[in-house]
N, C-alpha and C positions, 0 to 999 in steps of 0.2 A: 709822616709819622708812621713808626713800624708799628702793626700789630700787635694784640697783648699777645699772641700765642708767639712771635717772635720776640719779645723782650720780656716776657710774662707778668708787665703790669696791668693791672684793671684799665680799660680805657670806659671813661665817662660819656656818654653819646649824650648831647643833646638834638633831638627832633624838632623844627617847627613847621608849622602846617600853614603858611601866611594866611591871613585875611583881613578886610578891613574890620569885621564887628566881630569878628571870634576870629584870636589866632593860636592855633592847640599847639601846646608844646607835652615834652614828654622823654624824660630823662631813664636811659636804661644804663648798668655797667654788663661791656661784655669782658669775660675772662676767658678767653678762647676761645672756643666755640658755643660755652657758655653764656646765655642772658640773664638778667636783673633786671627785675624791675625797680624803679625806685621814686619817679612820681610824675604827675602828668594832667594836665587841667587846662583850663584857656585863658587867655587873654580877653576882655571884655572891650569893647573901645567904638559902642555904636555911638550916636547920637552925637551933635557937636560939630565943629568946623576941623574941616580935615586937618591942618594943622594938631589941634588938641587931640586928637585922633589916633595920630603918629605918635604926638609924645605920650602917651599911654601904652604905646606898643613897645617903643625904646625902654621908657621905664620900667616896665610891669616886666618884661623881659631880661632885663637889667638886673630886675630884683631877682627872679628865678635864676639867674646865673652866679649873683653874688652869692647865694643859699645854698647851689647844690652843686657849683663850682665845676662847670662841666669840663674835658679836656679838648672835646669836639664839639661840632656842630654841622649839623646834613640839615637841609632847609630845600622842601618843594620848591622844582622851580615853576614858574608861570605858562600857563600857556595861553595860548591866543583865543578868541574868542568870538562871535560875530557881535558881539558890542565893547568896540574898540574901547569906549568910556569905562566900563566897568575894568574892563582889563588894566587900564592905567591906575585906576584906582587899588585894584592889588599890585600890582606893579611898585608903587610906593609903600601898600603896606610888608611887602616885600623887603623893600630897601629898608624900611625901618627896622627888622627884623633880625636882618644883616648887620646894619648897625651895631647893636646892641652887642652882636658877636663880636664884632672887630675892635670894638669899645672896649670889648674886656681881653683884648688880644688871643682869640679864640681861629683856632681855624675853621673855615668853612667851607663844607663838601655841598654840592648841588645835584638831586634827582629831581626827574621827570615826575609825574605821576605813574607813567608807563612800565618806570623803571621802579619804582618802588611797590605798584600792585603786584608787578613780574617775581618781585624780589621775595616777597612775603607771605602770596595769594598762589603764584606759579602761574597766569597770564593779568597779561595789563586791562581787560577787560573787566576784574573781578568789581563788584559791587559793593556799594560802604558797608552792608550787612560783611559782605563774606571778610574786609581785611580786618573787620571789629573780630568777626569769631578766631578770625588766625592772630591777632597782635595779643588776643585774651588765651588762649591757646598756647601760643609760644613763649610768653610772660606768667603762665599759670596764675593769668588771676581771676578771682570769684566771679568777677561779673565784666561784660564788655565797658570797656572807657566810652565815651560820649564820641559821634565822628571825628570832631575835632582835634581832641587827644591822639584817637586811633590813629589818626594819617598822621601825626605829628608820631608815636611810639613805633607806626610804619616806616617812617622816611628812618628814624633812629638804628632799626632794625637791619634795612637796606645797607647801611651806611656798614653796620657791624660789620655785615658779612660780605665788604668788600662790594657791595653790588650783583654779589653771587648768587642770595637769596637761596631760598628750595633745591634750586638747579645745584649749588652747591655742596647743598646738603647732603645730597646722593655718596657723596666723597667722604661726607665725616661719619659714616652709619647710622645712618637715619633711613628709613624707608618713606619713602613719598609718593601717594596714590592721591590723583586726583585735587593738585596741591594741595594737600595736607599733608603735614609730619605724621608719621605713625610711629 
């Protein structure tokens, strides 16, 4: 898919953020190099047999897709962990996730966490404080989104900018200290 700044349409980004009991989604439009905010909140799906679990995930994402009708989708990918178990378990709530996209014939782009604190924060080391103050920040909204959102309005962000993130930005005149946009 071209770029809006190559085609000059809005692209719709949806962000999600897997997880088995909170999974944060987070829908931005960018129009160039411009960002939108436009809504972002979590999926609930503790308690229960994994099965039922999943389909709340599909669903509940299902519905946030049919509503606000994204054109993409960038989706955390997983990463390994020393409890193989837990991992599997987002691993599926992962795939359910995916689902949901592909169900609504949606494309799907895949970042790291690495690659989307790099993208948003300016190292992949940053802290859930610091990618809540940059997604609150670069979205100009009043008050930081809950983690879940944030890395789900993260990964959407990432997604915008190509992967290019801050380091990017340098290109489109923005000044950038200490990753922050200035």
């Amino acid at each position: 898919m071209l770029a809006s700044a190559e085609t000059g349409r809005p692209r719709r980004i949806l962000g999600i953020d897997p997880g088995l009991r909170a999974t944060g989604f987070g829908l931005i439009v960018a129009i160039g190099s411009k960002l939108h905010y436009v809504a972002s909140g979590c999926v609930r799906s503790s308690g229960g047999e994994l099965p039922d679990r999943l389909q709340i995930i599909v669903r509940d994402l299902g519905s946030v897709i049919a509503l606000h009708r994204p054109t993409e989708v960038a989706v955390e990918k997983v990463f390994v962990n020393a409890n193989a178990h837990s991992t599997l378990l987002l691993g599926q709530a992962r795939g359910a996730a995916i689902s949901a996209a592909v169900l609504a014939e949606l494309p799907v782009a895949e970042y790291t966490a690495l690659q989307v604190k790099q993208a948003v924060v300016g190292h992949g080391k940053a802290a859930k404080e610091q990618v809540q103050d940059m997604v609150r920040r670069l979205l100009a909204l009043p008050s930081a989104p809950s983690t879940d959102a944030a890395d789900a309005l993260a990964c959407a962000i990432c997604h915008a900018h190509g992967g290019e993130g801050l380091l990017g930005a340098r290109g489109k005149g923005y000044r950038v200290r200490g990753g922050r946009i200035l």
